[in-house]
N, CA, C and O atoms as a Tripos MOL2 file, in Angstrom:
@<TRIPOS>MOLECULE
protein
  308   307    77     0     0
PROTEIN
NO_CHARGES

@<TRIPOS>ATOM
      1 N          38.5230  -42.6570  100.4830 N.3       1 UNK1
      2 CA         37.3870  -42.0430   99.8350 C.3       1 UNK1
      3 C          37.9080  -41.0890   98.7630 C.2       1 UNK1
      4 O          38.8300  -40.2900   98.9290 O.2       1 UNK1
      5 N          37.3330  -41.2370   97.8480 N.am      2 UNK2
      6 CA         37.7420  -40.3160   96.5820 C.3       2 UNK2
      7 C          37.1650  -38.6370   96.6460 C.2       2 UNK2
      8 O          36.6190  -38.0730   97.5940 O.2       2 UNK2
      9 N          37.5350  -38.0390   95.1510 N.am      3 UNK3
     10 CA         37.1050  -36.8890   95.4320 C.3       3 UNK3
     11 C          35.4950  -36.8780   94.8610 C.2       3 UNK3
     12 O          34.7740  -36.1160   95.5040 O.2       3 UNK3
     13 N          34.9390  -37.4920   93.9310 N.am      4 UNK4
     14 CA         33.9570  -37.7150   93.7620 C.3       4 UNK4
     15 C          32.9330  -38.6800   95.0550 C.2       4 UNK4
     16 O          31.8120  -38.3250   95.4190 O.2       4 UNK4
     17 N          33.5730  -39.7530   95.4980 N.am      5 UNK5
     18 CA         32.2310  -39.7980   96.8540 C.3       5 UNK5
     19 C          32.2190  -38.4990   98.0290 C.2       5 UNK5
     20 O          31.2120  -38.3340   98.7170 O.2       5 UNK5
     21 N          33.2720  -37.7230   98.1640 N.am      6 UNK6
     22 CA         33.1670  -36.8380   98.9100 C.3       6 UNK6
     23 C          32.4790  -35.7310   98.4480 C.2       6 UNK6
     24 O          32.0660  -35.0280   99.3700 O.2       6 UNK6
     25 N          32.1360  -35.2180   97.0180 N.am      7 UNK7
     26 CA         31.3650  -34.6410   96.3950 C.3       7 UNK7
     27 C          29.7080  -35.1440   96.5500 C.2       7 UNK7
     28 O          28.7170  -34.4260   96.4160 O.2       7 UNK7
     29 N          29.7430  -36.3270   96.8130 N.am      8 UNK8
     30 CA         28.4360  -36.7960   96.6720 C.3       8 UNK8
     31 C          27.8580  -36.5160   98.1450 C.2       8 UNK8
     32 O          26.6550  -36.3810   98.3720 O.2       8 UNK8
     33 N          28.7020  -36.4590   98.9540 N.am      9 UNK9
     34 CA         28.3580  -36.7030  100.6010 C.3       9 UNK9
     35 C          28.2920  -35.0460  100.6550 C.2       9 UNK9
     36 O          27.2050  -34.5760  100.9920 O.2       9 UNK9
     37 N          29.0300  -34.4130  100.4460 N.am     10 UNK10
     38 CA         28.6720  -33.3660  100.5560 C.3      10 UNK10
     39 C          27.3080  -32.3490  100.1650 C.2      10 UNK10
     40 O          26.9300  -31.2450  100.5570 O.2      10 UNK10
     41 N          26.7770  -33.4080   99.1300 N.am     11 UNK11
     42 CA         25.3110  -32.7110   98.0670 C.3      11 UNK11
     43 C          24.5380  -33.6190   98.7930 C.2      11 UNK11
     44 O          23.3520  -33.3040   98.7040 O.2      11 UNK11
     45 N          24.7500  -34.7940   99.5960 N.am     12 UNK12
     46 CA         23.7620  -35.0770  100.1250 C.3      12 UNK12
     47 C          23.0870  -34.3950  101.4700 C.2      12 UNK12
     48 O          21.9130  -34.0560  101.6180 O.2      12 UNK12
     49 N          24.0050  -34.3120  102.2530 N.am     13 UNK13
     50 CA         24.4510  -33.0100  103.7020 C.3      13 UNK13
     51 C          23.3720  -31.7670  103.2360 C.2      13 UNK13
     52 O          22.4330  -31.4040  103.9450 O.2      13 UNK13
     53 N          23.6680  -31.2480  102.0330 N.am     14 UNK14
     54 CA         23.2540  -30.0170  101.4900 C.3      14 UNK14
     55 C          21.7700  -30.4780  100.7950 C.2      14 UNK14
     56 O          21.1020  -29.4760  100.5370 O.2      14 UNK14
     57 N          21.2490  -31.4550  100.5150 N.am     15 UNK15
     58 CA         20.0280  -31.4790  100.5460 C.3      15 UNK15
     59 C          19.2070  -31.9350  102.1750 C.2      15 UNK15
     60 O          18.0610  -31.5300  102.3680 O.2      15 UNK15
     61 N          19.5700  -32.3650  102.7200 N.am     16 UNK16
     62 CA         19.3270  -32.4630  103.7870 C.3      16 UNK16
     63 C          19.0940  -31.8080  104.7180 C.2      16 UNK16
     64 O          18.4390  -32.2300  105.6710 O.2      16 UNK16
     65 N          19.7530  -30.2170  104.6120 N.am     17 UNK17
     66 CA         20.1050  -29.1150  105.3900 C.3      17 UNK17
     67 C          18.8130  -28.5410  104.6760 C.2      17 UNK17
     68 O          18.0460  -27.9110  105.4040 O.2      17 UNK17
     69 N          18.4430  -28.6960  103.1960 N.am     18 UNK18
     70 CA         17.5170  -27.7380  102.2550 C.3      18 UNK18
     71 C          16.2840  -27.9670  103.0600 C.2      18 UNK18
     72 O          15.6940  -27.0380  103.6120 O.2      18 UNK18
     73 N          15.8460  -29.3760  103.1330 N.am     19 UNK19
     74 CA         14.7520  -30.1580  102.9570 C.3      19 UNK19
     75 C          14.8580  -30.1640  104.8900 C.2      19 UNK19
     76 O          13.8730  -30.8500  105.1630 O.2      19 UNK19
     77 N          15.1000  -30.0190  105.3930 N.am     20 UNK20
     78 CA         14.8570  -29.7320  106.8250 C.3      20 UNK20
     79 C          14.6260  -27.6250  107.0460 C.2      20 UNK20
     80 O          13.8430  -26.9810  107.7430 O.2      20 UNK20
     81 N          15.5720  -27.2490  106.2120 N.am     21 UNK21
     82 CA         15.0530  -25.6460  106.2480 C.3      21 UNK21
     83 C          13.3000  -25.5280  105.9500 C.2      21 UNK21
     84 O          12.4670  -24.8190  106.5160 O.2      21 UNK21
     85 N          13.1590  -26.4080  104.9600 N.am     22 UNK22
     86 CA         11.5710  -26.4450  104.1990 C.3      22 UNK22
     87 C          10.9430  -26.9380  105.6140 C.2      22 UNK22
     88 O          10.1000  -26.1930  106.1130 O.2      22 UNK22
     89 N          11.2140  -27.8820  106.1560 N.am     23 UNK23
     90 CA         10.2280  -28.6070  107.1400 C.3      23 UNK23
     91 C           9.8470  -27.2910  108.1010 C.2      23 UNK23
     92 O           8.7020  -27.0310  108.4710 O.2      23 UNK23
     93 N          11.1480  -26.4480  108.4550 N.am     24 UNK24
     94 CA         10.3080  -25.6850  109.0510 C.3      24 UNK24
     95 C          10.0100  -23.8660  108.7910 C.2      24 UNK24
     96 O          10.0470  -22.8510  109.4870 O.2      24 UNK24
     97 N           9.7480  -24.1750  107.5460 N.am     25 UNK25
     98 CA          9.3310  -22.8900  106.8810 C.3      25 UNK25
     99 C          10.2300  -21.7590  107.0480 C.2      25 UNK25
    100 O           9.7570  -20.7440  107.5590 O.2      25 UNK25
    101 N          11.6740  -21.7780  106.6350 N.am     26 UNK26
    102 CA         12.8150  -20.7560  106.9090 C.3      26 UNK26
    103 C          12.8000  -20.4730  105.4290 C.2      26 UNK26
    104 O          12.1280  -20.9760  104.5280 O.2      26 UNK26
    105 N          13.8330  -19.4210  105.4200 N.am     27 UNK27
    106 CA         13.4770  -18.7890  103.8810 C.3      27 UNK27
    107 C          15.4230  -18.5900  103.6330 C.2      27 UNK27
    108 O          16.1380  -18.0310  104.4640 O.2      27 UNK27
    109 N          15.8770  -19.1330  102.4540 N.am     28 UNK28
    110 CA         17.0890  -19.1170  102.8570 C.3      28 UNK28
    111 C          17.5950  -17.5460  103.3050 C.2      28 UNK28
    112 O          18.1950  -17.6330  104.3770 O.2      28 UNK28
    113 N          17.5560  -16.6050  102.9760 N.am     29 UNK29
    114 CA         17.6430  -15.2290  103.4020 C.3      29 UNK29
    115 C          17.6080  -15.0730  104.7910 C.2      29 UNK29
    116 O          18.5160  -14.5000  105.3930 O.2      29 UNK29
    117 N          16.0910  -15.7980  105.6400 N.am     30 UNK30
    118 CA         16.4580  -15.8190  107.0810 C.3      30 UNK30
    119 C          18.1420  -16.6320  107.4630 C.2      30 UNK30
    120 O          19.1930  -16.1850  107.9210 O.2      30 UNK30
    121 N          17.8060  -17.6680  107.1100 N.am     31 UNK31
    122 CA         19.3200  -18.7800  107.5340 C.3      31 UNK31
    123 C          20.5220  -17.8780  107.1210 C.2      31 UNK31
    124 O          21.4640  -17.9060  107.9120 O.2      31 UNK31
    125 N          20.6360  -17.2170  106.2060 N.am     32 UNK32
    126 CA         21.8810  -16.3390  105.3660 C.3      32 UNK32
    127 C          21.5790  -14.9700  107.0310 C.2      32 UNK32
    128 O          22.3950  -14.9560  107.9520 O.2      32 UNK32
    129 N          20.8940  -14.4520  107.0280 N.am     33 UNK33
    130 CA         20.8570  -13.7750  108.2570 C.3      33 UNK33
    131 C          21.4410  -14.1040  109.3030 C.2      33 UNK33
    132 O          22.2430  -13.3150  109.8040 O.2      33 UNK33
    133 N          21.2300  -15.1260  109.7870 N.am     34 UNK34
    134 CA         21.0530  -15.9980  111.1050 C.3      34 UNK34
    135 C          22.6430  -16.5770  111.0520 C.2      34 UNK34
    136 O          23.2060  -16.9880  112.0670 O.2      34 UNK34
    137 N          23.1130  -16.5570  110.0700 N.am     35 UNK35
    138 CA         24.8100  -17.3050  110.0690 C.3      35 UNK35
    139 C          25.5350  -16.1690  109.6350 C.2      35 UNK35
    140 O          26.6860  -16.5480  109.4220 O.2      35 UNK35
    141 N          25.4130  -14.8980  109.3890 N.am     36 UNK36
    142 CA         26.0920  -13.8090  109.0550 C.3      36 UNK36
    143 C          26.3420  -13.7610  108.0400 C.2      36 UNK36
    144 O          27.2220  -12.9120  107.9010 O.2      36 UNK36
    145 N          25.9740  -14.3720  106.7900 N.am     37 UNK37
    146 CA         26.5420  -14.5710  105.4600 C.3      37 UNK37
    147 C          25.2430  -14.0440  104.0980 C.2      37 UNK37
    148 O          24.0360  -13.9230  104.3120 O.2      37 UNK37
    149 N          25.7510  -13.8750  103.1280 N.am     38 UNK38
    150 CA         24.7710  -13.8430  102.0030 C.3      38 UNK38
    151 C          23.4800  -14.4730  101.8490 C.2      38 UNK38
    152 O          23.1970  -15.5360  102.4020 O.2      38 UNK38
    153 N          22.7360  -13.8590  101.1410 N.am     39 UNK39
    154 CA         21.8720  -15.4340  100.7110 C.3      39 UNK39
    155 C          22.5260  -15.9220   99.8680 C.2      39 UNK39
    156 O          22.2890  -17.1050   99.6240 O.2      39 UNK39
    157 N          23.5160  -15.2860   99.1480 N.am     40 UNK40
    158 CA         24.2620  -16.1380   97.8090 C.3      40 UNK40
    159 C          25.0580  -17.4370   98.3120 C.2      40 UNK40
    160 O          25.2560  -18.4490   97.6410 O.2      40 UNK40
    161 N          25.5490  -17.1580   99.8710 N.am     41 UNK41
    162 CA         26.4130  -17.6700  100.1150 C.3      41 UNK41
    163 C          26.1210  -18.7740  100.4380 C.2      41 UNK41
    164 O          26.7610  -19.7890  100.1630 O.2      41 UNK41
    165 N          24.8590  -18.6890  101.2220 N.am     42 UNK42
    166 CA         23.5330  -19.5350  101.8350 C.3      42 UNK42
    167 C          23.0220  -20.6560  100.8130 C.2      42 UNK42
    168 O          22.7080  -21.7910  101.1730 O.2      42 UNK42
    169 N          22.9810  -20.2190   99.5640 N.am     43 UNK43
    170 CA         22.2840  -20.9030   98.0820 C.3      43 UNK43
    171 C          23.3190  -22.2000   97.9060 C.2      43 UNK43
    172 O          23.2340  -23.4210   97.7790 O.2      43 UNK43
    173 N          24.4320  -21.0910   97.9850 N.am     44 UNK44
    174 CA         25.7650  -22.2340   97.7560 C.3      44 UNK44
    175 C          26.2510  -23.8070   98.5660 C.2      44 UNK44
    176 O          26.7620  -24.8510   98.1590 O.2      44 UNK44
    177 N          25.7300  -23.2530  100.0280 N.am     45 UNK45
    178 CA         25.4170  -24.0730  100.8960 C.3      45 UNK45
    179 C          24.7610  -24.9710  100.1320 C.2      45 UNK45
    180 O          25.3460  -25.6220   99.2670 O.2      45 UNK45
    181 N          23.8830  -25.0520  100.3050 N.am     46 UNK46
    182 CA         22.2070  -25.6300  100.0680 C.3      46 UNK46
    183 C          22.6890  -26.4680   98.6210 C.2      46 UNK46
    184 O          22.3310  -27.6400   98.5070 O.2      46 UNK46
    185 N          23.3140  -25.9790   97.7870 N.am     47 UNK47
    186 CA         23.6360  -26.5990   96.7170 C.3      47 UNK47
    187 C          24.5950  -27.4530   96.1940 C.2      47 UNK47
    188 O          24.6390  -27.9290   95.0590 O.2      47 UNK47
    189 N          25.8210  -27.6940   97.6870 N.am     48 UNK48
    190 CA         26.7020  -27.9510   97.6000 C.3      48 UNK48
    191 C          27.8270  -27.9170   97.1180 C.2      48 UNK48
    192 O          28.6200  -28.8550   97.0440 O.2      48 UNK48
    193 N          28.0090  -26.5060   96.6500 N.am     49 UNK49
    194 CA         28.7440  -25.8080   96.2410 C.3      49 UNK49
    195 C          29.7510  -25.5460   97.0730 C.2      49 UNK49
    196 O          30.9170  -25.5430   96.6780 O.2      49 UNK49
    197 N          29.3660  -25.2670   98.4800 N.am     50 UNK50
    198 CA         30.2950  -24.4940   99.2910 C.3      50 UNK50
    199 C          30.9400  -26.1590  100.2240 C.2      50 UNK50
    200 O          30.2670  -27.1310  100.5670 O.2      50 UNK50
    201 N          31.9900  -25.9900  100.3430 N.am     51 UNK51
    202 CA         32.5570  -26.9540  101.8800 C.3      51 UNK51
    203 C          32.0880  -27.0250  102.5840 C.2      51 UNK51
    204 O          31.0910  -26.4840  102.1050 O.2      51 UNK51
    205 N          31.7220  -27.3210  103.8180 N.am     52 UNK52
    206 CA         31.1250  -27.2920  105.2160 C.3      52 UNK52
    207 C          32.2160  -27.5280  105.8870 C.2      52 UNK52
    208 O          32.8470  -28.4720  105.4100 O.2      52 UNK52
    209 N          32.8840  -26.8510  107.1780 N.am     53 UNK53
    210 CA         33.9300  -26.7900  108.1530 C.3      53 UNK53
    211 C          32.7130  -26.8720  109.0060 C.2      53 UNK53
    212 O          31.5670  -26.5500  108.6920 O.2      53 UNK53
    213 N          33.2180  -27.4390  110.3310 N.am     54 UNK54
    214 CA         32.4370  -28.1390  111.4170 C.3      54 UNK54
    215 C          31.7570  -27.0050  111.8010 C.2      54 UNK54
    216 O          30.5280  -27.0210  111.8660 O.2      54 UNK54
    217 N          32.5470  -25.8030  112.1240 N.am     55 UNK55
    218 CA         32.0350  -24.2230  112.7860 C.3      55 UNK55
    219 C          30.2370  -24.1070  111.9100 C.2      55 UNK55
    220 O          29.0710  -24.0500  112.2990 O.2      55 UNK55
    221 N          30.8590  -24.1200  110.7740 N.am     56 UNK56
    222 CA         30.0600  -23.7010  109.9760 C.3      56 UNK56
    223 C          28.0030  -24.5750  110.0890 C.2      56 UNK56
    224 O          26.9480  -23.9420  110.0920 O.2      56 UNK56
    225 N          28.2070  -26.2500  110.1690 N.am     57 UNK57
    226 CA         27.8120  -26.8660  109.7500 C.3      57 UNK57
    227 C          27.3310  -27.0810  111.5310 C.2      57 UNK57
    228 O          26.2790  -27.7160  111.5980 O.2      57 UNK57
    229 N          27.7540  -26.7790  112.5780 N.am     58 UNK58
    230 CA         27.4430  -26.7320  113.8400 C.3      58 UNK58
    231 C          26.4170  -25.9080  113.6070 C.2      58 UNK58
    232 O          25.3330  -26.4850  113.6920 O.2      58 UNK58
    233 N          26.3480  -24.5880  113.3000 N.am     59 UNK59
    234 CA         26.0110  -23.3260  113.1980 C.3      59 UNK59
    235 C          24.2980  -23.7460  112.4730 C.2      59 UNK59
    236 O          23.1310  -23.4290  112.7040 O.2      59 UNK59
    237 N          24.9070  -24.4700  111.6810 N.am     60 UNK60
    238 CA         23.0790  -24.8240  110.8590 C.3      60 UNK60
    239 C          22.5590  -25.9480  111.4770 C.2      60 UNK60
    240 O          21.4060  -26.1560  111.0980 O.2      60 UNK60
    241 N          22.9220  -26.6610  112.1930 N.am     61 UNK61
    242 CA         22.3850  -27.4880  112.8150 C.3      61 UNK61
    243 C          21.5700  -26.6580  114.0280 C.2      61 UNK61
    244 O          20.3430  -26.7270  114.0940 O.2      61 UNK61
    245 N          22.2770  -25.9480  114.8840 N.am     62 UNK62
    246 CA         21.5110  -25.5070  115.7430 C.3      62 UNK62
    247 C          20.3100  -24.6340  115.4000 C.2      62 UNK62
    248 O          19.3410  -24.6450  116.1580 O.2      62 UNK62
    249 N          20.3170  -23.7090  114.0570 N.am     63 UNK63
    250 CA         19.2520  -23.1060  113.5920 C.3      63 UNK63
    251 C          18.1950  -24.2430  113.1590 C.2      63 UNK63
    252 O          16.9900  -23.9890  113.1580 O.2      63 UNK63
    253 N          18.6120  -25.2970  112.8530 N.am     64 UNK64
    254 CA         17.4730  -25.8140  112.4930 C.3      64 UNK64
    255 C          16.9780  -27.1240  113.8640 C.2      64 UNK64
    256 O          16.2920  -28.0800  113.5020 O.2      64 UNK64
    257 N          17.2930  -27.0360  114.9540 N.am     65 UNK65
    258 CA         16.8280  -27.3970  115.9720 C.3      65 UNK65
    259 C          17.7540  -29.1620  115.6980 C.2      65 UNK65
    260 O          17.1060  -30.0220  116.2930 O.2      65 UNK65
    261 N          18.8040  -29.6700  115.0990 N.am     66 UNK66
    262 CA         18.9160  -30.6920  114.6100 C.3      66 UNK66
    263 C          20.7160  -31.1090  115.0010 C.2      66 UNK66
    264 O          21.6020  -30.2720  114.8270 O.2      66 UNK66
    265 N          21.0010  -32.5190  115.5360 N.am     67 UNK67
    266 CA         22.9060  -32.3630  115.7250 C.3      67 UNK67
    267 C          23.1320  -32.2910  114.1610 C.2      67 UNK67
    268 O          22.5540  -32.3140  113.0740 O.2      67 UNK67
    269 N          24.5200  -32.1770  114.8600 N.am     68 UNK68
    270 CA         25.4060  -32.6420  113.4340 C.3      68 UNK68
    271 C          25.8180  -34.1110  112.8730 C.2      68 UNK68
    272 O          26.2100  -34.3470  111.7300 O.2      68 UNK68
    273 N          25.6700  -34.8970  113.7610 N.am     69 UNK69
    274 CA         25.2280  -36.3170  113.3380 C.3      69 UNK69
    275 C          24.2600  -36.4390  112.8550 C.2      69 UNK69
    276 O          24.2140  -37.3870  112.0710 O.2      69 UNK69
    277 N          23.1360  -35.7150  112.9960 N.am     70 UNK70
    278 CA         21.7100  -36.0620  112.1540 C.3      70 UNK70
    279 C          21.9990  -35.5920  110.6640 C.2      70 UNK70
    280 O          21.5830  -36.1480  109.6480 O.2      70 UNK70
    281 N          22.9110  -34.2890  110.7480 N.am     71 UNK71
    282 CA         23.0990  -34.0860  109.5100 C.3      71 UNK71
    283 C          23.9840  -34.8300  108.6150 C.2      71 UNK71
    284 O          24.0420  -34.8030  107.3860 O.2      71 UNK71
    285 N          24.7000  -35.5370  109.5170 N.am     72 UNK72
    286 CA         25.7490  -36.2910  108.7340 C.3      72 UNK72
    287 C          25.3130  -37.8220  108.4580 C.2      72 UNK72
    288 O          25.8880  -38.5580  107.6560 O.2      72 UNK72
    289 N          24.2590  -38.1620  109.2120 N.am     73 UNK73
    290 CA         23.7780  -39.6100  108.6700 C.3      73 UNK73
    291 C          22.8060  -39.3610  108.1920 C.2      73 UNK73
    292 O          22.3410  -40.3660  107.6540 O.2      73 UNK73
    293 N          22.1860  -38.4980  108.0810 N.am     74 UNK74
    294 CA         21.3090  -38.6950  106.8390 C.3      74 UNK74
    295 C          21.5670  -38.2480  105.4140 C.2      74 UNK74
    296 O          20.8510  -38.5690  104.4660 O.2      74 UNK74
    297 N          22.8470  -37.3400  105.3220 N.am     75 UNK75
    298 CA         24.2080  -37.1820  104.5050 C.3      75 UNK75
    299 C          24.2040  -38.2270  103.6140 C.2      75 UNK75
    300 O          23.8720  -38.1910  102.4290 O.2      75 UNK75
    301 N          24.7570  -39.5490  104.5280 N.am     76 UNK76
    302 CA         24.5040  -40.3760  104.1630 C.3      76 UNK76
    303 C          23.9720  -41.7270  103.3860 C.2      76 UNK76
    304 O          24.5190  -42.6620  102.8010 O.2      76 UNK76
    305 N          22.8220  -41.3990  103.6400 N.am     77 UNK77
    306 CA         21.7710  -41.9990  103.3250 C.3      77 UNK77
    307 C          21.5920  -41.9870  102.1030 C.2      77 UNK77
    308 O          20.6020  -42.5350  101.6190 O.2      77 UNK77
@<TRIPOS>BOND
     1     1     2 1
     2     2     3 1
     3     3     4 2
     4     3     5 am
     5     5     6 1
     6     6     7 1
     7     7     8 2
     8     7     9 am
     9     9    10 1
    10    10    11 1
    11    11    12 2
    12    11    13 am
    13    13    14 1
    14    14    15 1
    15    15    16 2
    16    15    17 am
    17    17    18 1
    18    18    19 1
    19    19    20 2
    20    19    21 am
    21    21    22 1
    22    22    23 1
    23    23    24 2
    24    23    25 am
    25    25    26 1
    26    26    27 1
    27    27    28 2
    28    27    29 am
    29    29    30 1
    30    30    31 1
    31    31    32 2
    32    31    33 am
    33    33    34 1
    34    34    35 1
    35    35    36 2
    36    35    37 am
    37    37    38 1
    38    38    39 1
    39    39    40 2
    40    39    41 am
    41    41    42 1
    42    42    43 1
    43    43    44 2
    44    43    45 am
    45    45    46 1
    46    46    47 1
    47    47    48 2
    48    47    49 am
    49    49    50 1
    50    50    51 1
    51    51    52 2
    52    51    53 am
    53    53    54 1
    54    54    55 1
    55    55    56 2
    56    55    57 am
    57    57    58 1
    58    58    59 1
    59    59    60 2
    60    59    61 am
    61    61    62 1
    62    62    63 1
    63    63    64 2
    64    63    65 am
    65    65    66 1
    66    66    67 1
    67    67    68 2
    68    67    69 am
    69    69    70 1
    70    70    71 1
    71    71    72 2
    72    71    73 am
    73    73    74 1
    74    74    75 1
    75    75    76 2
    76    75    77 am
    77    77    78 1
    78    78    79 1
    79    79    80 2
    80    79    81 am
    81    81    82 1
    82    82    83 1
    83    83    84 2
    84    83    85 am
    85    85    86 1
    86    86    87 1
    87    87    88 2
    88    87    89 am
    89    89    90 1
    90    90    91 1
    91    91    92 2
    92    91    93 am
    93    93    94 1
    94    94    95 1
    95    95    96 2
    96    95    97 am
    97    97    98 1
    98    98    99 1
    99    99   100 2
   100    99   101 am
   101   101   102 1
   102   102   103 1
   103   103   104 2
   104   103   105 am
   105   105   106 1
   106   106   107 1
   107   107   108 2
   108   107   109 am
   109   109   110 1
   110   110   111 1
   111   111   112 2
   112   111   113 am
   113   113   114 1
   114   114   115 1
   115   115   116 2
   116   115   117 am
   117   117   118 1
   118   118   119 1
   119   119   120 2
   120   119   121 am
   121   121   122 1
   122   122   123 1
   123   123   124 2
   124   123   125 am
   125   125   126 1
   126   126   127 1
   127   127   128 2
   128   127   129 am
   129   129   130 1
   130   130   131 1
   131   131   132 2
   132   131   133 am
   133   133   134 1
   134   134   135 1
   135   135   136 2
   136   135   137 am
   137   137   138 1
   138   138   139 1
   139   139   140 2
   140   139   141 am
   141   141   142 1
   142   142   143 1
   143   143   144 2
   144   143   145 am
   145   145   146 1
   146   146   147 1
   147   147   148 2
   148   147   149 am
   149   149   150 1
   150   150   151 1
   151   151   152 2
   152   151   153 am
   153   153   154 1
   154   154   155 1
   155   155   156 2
   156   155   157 am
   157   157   158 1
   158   158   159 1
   159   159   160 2
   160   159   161 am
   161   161   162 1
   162   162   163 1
   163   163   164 2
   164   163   165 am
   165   165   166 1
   166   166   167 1
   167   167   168 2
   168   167   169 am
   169   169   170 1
   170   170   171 1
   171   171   172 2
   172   171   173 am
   173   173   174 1
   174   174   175 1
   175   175   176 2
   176   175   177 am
   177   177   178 1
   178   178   179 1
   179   179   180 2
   180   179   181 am
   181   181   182 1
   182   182   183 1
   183   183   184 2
   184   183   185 am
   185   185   186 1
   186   186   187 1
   187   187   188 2
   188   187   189 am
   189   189   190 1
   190   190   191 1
   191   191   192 2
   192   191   193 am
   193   193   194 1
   194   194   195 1
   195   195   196 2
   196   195   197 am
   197   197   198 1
   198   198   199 1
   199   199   200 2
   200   199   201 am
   201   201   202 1
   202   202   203 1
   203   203   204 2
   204   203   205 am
   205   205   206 1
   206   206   207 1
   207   207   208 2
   208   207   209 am
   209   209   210 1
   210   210   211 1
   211   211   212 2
   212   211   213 am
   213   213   214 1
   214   214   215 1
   215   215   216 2
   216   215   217 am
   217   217   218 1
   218   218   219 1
   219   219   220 2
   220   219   221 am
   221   221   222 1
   222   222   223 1
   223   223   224 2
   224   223   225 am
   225   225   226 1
   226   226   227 1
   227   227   228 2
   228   227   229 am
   229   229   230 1
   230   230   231 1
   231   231   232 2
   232   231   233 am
   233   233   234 1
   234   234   235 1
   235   235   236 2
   236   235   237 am
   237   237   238 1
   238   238   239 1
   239   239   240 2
   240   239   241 am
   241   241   242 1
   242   242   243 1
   243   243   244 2
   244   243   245 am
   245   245   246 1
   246   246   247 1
   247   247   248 2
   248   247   249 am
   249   249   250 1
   250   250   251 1
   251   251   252 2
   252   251   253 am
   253   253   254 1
   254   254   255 1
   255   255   256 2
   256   255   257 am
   257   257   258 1
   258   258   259 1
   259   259   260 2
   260   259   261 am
   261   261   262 1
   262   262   263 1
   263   263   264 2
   264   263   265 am
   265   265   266 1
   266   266   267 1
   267   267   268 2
   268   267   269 am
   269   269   270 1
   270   270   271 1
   271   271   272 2
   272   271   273 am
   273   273   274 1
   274   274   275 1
   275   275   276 2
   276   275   277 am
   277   277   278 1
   278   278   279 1
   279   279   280 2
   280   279   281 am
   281   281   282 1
   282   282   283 1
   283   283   284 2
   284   283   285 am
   285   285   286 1
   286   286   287 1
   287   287   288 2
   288   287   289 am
   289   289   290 1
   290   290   291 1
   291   291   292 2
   292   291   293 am
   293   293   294 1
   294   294   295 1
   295   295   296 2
   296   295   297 am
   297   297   298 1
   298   298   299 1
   299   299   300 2
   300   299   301 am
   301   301   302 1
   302   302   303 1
   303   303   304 2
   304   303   305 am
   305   305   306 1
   306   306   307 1
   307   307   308 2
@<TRIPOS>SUBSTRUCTURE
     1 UNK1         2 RESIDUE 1 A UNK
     2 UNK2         6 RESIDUE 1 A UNK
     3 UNK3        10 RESIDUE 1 A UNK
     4 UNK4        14 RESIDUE 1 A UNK
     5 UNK5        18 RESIDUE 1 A UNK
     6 UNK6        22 RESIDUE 1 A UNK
     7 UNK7        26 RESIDUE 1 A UNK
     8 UNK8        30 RESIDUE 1 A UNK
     9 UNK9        34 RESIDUE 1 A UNK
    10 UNK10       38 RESIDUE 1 A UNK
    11 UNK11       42 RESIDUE 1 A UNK
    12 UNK12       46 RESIDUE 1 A UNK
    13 UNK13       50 RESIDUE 1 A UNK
    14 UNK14       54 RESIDUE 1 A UNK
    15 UNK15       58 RESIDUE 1 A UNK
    16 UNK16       62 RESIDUE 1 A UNK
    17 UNK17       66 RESIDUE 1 A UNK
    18 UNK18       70 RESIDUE 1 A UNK
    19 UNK19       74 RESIDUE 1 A UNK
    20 UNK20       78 RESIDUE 1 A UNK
    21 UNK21       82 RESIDUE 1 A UNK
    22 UNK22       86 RESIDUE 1 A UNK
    23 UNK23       90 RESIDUE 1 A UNK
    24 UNK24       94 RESIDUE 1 A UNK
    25 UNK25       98 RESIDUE 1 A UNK
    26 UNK26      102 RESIDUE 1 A UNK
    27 UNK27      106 RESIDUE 1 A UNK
    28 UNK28      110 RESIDUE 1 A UNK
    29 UNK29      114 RESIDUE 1 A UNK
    30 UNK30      118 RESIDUE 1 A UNK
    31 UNK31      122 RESIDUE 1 A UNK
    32 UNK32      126 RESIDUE 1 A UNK
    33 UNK33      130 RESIDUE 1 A UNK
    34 UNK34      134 RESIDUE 1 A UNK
    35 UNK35      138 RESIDUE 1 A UNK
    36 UNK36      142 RESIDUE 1 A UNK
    37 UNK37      146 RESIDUE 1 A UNK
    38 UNK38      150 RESIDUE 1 A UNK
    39 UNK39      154 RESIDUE 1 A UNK
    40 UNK40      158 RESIDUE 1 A UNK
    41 UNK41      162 RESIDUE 1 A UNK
    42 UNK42      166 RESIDUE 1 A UNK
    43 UNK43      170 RESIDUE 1 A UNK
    44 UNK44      174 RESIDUE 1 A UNK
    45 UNK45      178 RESIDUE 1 A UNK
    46 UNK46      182 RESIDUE 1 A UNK
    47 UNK47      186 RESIDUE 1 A UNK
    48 UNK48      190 RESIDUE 1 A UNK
    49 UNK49      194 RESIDUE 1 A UNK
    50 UNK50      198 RESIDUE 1 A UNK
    51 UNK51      202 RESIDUE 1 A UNK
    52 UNK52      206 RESIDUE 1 A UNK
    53 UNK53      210 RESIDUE 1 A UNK
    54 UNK54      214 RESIDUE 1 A UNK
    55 UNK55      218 RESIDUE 1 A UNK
    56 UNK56      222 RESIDUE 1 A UNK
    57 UNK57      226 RESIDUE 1 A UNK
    58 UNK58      230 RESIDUE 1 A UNK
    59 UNK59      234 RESIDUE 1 A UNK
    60 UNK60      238 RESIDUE 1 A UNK
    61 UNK61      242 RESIDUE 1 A UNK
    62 UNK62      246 RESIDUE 1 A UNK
    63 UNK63      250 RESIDUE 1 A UNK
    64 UNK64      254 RESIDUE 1 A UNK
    65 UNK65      258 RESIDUE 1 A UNK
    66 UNK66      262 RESIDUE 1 A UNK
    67 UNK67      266 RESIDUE 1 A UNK
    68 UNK68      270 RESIDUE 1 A UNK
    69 UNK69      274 RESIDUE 1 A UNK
    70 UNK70      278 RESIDUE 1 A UNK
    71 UNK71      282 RESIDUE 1 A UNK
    72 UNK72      286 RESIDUE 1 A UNK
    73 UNK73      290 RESIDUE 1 A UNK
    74 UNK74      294 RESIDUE 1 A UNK
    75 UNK75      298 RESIDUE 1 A UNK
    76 UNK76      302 RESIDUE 1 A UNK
    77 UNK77      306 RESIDUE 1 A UNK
C-alpha cells in the first residue's frame, strides 16, 4: 500500500468518525474533552490530518458507542 492509499484510508476513518459524532449530536469540543486533547487537536482528527494509533482510535470508538472494526470498514468503504 502506498503513501497516498494510506492517506485516503485515513480521511476516510476521519469522515466516518465526523459523520457518526453528528449521528449522535456531540460537539467536537465535547469529544476533544472526553479524549483529553484540544478541540484543535480533535478538528485535526476529524480532518485527517492527525494519524490514528490504535490507543487513540480505541478511545473514539468507545465514545461513540461503535468497535474499531466498524471504524475501520467503513474506512473503507
Amino acid at each position: 500500500m502506498n503513501k497516498q492509499d494510506k492517506n485516503c484510508i485515513n480521511n476516510k476513518i476521519a469522515a466516518t468518525i465526523r459523520v457518526e459524532r453528528f449521528r449522535r449530536g456531540y460537539s467536537q469540543e465535547f469529544m476533544a474533552l472526553q479524549l483529553h486533547i484540544s478541540q484543535n487537536a480533535y478538528s485535526r482528527i476529524e480532518r485527517g490530518v492527525t494519524k490514528l494509533d490504535i490507543e487513540r482510535l480505541d478511545a473514539i470508538a468507545a465514545l461513540l458507542g461503535v468497535t474499531i472494526e466498524f471504524l475501520l470498514k467503513e474506512g473503507k468503504n
